[in-house]
Biopython code that builds the backbone (N, CA, C, O; Angstrom):
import numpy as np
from Bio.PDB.StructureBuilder import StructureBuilder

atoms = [
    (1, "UNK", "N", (19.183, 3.207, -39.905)),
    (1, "UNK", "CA", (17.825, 3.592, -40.206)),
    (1, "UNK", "C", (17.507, 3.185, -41.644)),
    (1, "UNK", "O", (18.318, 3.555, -42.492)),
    (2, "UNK", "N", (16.376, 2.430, -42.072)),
    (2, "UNK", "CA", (15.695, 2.231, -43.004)),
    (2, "UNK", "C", (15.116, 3.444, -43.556)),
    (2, "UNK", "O", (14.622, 4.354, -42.890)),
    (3, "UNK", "N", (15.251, 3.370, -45.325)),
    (3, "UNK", "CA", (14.699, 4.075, -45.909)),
    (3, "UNK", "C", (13.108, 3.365, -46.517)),
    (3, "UNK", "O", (12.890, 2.226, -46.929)),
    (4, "UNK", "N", (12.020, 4.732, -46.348)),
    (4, "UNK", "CA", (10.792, 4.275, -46.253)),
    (4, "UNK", "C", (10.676, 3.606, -47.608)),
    (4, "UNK", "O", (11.556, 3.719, -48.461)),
    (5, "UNK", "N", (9.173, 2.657, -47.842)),
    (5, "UNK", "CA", (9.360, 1.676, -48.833)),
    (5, "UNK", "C", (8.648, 2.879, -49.902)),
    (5, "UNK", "O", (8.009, 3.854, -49.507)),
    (6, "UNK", "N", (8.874, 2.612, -51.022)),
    (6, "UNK", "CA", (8.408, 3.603, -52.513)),
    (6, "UNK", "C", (6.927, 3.318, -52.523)),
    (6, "UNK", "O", (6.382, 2.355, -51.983)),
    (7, "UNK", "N", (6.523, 3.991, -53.003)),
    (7, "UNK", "CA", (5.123, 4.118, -53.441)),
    (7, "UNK", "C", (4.817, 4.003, -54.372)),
    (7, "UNK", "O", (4.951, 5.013, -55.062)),
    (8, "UNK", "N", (4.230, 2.809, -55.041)),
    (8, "UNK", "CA", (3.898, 2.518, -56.783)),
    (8, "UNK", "C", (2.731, 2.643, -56.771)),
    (8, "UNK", "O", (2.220, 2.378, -55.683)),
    (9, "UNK", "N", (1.808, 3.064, -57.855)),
    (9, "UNK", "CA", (0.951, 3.284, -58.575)),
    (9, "UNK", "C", (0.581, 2.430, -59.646)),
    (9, "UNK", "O", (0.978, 2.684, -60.783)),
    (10, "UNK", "N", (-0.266, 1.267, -59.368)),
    (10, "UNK", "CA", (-0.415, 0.625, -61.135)),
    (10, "UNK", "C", (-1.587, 0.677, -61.250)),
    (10, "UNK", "O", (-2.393, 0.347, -60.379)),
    (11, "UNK", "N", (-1.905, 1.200, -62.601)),
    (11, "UNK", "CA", (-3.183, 1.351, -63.079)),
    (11, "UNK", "C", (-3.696, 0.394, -64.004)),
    (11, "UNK", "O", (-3.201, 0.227, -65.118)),
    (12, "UNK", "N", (-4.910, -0.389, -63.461)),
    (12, "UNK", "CA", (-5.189, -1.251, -63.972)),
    (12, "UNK", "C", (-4.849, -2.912, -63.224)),
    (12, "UNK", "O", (-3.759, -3.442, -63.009)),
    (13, "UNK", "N", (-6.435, -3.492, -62.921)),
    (13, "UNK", "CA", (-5.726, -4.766, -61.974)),
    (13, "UNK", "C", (-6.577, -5.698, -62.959)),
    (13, "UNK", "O", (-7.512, -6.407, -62.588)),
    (14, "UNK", "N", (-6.132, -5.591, -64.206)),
    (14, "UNK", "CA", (-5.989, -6.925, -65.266)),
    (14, "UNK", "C", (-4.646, -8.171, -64.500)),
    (14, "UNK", "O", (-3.904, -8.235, -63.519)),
    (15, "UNK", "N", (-4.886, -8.706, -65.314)),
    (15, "UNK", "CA", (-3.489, -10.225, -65.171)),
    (15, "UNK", "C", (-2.193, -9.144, -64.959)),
    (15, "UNK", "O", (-1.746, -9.020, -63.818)),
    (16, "UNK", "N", (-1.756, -8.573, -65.776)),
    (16, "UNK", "CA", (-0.545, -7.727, -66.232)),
    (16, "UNK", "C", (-0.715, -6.801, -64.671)),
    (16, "UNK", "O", (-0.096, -7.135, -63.661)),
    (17, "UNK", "N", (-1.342, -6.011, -64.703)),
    (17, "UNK", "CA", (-1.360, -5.046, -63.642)),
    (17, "UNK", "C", (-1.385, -5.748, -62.276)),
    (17, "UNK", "O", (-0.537, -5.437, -61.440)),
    (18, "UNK", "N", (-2.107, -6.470, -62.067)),
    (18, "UNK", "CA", (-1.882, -7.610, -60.903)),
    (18, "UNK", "C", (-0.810, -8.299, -60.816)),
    (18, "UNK", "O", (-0.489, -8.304, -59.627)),
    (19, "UNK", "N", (-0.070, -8.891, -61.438)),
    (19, "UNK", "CA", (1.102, -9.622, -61.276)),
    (19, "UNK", "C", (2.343, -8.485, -61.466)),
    (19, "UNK", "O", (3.486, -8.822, -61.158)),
    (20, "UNK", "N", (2.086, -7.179, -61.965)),
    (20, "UNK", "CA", (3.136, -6.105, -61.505)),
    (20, "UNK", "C", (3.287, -5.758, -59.928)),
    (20, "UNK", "O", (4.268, -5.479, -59.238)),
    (21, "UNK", "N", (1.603, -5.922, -59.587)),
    (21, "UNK", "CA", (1.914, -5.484, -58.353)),
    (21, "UNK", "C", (2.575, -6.002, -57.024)),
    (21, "UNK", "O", (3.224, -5.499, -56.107)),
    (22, "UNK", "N", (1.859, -7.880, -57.528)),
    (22, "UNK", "CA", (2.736, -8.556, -56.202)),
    (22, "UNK", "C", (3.983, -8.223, -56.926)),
    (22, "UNK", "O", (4.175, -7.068, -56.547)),
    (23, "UNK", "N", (4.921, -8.511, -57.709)),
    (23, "UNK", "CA", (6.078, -8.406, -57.891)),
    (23, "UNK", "C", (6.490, -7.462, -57.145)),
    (23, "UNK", "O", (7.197, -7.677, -56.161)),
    (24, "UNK", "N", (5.961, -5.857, -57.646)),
    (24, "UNK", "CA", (6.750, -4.560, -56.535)),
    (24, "UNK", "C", (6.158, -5.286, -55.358)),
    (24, "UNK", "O", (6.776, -6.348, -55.288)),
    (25, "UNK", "N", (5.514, -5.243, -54.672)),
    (25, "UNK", "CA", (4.843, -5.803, -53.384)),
    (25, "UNK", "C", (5.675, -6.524, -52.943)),
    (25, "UNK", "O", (6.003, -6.209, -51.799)),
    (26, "UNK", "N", (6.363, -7.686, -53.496)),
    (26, "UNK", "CA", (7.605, -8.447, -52.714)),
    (26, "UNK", "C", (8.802, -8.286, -52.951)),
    (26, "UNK", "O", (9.600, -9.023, -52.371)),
    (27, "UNK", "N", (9.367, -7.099, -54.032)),
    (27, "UNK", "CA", (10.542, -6.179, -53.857)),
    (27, "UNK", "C", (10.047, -5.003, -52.708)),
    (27, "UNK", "O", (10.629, -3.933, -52.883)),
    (28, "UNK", "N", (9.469, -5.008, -52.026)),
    (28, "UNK", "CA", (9.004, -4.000, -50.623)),
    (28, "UNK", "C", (8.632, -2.784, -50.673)),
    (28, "UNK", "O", (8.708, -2.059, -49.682)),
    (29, "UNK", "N", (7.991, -2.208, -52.289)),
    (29, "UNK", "CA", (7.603, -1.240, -52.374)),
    (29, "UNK", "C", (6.074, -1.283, -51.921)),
    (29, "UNK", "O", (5.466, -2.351, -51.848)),
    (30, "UNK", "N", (5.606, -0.289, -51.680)),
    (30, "UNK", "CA", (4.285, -0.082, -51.336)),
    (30, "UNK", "C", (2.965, 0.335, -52.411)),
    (30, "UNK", "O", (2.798, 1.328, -53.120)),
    (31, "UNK", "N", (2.221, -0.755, -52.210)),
    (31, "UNK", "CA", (1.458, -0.941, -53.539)),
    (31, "UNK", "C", (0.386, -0.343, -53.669)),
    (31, "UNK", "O", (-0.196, -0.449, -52.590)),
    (32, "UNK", "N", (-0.635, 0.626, -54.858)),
    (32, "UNK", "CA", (-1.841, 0.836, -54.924)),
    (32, "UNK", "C", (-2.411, 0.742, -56.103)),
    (32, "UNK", "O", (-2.169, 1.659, -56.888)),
    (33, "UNK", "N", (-3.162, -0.183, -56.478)),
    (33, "UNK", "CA", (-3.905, -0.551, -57.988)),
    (33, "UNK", "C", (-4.889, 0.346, -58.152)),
    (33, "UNK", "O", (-5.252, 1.005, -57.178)),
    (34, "UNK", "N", (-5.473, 0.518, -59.377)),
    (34, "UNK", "CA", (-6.548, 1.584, -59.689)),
    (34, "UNK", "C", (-6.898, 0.996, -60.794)),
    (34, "UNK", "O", (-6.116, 0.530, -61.623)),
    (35, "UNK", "N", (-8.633, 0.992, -60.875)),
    (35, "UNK", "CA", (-8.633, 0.141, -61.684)),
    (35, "UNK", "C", (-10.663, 0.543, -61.732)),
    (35, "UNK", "O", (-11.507, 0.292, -60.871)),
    (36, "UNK", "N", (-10.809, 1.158, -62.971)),
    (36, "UNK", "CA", (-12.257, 1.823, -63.625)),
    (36, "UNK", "C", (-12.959, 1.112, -62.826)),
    (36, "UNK", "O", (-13.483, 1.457, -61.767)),
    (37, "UNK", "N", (-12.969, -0.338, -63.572)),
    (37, "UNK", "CA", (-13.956, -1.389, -63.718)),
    (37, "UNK", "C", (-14.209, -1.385, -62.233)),
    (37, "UNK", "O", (-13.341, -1.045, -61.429)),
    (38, "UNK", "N", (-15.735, -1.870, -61.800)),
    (38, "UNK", "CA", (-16.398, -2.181, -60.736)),
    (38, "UNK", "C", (-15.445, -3.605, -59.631)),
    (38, "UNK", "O", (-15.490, -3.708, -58.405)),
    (39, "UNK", "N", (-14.681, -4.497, -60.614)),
    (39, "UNK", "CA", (-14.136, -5.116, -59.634)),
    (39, "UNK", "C", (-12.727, -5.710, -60.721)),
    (39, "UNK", "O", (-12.560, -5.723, -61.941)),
    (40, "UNK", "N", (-12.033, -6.084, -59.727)),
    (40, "UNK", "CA", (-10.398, -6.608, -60.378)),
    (40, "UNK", "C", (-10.399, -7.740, -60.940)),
    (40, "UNK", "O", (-11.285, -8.551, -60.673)),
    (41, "UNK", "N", (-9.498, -7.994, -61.746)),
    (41, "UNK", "CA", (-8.892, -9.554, -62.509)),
    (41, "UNK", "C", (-10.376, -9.664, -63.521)),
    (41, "UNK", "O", (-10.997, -10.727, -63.531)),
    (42, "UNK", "N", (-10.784, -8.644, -64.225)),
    (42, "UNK", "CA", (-12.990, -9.542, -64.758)),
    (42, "UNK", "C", (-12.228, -10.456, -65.602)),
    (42, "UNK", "O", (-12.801, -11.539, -65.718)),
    (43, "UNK", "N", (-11.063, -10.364, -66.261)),
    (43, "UNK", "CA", (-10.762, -11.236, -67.140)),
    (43, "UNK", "C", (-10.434, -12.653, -66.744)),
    (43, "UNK", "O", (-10.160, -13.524, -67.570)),
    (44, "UNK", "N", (-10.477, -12.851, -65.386)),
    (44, "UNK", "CA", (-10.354, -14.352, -64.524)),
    (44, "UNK", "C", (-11.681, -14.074, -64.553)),
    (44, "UNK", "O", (-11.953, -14.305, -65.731)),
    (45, "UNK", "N", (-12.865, -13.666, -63.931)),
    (45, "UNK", "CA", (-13.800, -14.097, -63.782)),
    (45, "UNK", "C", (-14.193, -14.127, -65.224)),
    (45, "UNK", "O", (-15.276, -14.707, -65.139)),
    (46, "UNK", "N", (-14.050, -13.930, -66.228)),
    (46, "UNK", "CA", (-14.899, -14.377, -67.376)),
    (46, "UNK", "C", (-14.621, -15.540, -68.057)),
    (46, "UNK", "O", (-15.322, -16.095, -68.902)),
    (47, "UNK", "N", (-13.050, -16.022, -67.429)),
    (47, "UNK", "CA", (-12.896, -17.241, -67.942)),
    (47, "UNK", "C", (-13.817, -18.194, -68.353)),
    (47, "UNK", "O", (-14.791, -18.444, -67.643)),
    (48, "UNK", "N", (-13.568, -18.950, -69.775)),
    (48, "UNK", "CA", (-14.620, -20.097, -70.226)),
    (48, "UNK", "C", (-15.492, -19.432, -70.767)),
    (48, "UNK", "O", (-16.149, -20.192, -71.478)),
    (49, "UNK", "N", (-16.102, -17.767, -70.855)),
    (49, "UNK", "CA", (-16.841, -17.460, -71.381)),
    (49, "UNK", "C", (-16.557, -16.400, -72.633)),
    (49, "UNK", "O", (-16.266, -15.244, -72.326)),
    (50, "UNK", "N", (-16.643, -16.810, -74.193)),
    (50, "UNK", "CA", (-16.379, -16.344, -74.836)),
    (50, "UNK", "C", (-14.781, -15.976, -75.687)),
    (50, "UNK", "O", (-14.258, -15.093, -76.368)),
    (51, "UNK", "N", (-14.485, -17.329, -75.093)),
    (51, "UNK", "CA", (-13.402, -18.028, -75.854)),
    (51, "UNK", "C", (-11.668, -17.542, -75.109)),
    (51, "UNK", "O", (-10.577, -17.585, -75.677)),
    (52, "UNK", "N", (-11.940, -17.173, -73.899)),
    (52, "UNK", "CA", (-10.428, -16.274, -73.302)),
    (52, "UNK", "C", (-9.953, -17.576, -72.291)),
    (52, "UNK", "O", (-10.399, -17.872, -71.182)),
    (53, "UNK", "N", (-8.781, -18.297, -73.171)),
    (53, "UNK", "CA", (-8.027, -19.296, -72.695)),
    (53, "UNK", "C", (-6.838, -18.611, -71.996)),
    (53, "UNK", "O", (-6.050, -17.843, -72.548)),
    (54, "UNK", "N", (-6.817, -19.015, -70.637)),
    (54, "UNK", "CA", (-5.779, -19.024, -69.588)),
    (54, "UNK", "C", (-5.046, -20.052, -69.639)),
    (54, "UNK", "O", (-4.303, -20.127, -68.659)),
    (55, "UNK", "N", (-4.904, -21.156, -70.613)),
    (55, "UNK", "CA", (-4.083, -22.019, -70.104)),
    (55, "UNK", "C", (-2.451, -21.838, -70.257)),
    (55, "UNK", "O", (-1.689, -22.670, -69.765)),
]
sb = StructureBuilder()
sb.init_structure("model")
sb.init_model(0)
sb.init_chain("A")
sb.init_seg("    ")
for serial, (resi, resn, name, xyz) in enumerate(atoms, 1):
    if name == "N":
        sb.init_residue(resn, " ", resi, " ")
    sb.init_atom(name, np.array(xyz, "f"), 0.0, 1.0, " ", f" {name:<3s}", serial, name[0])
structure = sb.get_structure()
């Protein structure tokens, strides 16, 4: 018998908080982001605007 997968909590789905989560997500824990802002990653969508280089 398998033990059930963990339950993580990351707060915040910036770059950092997003790429924590697939990580637990494909070590097989079970994932839930939380996150104020109206929608996830704004810092990808603002790319190019106001000088925030992703490269």
């Amino acid at each position: 018998m398998s033990s059930p997968a963990k339950r993580v909590h990351v707060i915040g789905a910036g770059p950092a908080g997003l790429m924590a989560a697939e990580r637990l997500a494909q070590a097989g824990a079970a994932v839930v982001v939380h996150e104020a802002m109206p929608s996830a990653a704004r810092k990808f969508l603002m790319a190019g605007r106001g000088g925030l280089n992703l490269t």
